[in-house]
N, C-alpha and C positions, 0 to 999 in steps of 0.2 A: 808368653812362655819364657823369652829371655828376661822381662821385667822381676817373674818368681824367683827364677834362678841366680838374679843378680842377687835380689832380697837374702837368699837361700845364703848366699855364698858370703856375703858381707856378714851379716849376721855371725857364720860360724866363725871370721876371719878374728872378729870381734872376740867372742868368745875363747878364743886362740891367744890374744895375747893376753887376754884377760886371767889367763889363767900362767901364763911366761912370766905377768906382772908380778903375780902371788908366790914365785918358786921360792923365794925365802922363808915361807910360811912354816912355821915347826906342828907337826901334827899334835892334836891332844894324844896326853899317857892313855895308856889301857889298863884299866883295873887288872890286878893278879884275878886270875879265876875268871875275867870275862871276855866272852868272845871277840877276836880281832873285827873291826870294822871289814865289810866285803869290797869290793873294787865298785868305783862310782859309778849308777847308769850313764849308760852313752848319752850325750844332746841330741836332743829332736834332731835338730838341726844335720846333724851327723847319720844318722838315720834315714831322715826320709834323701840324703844324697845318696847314700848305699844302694837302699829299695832304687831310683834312678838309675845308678846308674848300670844296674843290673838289664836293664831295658831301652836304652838310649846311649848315644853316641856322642861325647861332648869334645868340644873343638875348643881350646879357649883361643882367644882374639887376638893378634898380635898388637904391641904395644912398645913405643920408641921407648917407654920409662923402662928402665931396670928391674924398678921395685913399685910395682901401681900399687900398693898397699892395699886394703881392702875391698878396693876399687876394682876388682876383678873383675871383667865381665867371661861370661863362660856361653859360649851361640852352642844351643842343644838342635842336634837333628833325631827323627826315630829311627833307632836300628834296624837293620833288614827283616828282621824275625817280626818285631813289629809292624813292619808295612803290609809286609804277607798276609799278616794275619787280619790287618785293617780291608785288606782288599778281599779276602772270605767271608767278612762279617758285612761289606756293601752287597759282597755277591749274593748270601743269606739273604740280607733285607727287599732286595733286588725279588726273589724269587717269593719271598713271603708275601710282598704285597702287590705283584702282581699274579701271584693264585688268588684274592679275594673278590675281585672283577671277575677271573676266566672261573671261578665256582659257582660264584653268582648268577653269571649270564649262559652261560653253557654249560654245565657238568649238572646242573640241577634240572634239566629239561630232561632228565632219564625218570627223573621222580615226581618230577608236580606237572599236571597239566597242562597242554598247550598253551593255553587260552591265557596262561597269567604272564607269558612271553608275550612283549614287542613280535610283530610280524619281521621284523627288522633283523632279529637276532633269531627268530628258527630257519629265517632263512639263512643265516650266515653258517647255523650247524647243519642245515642240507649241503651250503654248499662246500662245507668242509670235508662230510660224509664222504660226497660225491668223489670231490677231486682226491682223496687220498685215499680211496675205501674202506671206509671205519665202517664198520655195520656197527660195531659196539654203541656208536653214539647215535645210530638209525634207529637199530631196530636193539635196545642192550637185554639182555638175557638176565636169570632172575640172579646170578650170582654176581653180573655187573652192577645189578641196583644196589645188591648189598654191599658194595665197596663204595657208591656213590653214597649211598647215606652213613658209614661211616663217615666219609669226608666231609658233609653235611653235619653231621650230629659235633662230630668229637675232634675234625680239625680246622673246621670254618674258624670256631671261637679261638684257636691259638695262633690266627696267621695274626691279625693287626697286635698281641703281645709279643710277639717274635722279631716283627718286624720293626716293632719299637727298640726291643732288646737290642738287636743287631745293628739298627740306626745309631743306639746311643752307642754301643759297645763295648766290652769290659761289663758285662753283666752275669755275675758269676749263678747267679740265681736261675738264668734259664737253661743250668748245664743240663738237669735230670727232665725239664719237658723237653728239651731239645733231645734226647737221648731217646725218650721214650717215643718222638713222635716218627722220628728219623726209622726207627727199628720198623714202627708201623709199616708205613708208606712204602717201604723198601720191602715192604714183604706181601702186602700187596700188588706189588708191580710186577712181583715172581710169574703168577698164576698169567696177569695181561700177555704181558711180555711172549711167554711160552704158546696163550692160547694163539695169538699172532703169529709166531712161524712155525707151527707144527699143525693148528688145526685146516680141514679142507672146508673150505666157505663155500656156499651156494653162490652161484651167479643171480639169481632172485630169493626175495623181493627187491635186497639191496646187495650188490657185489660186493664180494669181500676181496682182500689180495690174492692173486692168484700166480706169479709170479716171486722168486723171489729176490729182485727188485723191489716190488711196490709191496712187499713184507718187508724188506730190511728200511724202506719210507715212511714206512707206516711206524717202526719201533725207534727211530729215528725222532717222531713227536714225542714217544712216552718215554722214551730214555732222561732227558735231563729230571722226570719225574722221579727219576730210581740212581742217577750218581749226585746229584747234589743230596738227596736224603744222606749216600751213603759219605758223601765228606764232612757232610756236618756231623754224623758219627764218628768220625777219625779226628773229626777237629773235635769235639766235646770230650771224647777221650782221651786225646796225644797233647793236647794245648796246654803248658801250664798256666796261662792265664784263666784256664777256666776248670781243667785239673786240680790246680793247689787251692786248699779252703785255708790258706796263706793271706791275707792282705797285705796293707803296707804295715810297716813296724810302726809299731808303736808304742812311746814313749812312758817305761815301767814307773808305776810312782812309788815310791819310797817306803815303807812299811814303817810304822812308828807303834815300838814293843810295849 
């Protein structure tokens, strides 16, 4: 990064006197009757430091010389607003790709067959059942299937592109599935949520909470289901990194009439 920035910065420094060299320069006349020349486009160069440093924090280097000439080195750190935002797109990637394992092995034993689970793994969601009292995942009712094959159908296939999204970061492209999937999920989670502290569960076949302790335990597991959806909807919205269909500037080229 300081290698670019050096190049960035020498380059413009160049062009700087390059142009202090030329002040003697007498412009061409302008025909009567035709239009004045318009003001010169900015330098790339000038440019993409702008987009920069709209976004980072630049320290330049202290230096015994007076005058380092274009020799300037400039040590870039990312500004806070950028760290922030790098630490919600690990936290994103973080949650996308490990829902692809817990959909895989657990949330899809409400819809397909025992028999095509490891013994290994229906035991581990008995014994999750057990010790928290989900009956949802024991014994799930026909409106819980239909939320699991939602998740199945239409959001298995967007965790490992999300989760790439948010690894690489700055992907302005998955602002509207990220928006769209967020909305989903988050609304989904309304109906769980509710049926957990308000419904009365039988004590057989499988106990549900009955206490509310071990309902506020129990919503405690499916909560990060329902505020990470809801920040990455605050982040796809409020972010202008992913907000503005803005890139970096880029350099106009000339029109020749």
């Amino acid at each position: 990064m300081e290698l670019c920035f050096l190049t960035l910065t020498l380059t413009k420094n160049i062009c700087a006197r390059s142009r202090d060299g030329h002040a003697g320069h007498v412009p061409p006349r302008v025909r009567r009757g035709s239009a004045a020349p318009g003001p010169a486009p900015r330098h790339p160069v000038s440019q993409w430091a702008s987009y920069f440093r709209k976004t980072c924090v630049f320290t330049p280097q202290r230096s015994s010389n007076p005058d380092p000439g274009p020799w300037t080195v400039i040590r870039v750190r990312p500004g806070p607003d950028t760290m922030a935002l790098r630490a919600l797109e690990l936290l994103f990637f973080f949650y996308f790709s490990s829902h692809i394992p817990i959909t895989a092995m657990i949330d899809l034993q409400a819809l397909l067959p025992a028999h095509l689970f490891p013994q290994q793994l229906r035991d581990l969601l008995a014994w999750y059942g057990e010790a928290f009292r989900d009956p949802l995942v024991l014994d799930p009712p026909g409106w819980y299937r239909s939320l699991v094959l939602c998740e199945a159908v239409f959001q298995t296939p967007f965790f490992p592109v999300a989760a790439y999204a948010f690894f690489k970061g700055g992907c302005k492209w998955i602002r509207t599935p990220a928006i769209i999937y967020s909305t989903h999920v988050a609304t989904t989670l309304v109906p769980i949520l509710a049926h957990i502290l308000l419904h009365e569960f039988p004590m057989t076949p499988h106990p549900g909470p009955q206490t509310m302790q071990e309902r506020w335990l129990l919503v405690s597991v499916y909560a990060p289901y329902l505020l990470v959806p809801v920040l990455l909807l605050l982040t796809m919205l409020l972010s202008s990194t992913y907000n503005s269909t803005a890139g970096p500037p880029q350099a106009k080229s000339k029109k020749k009439n």
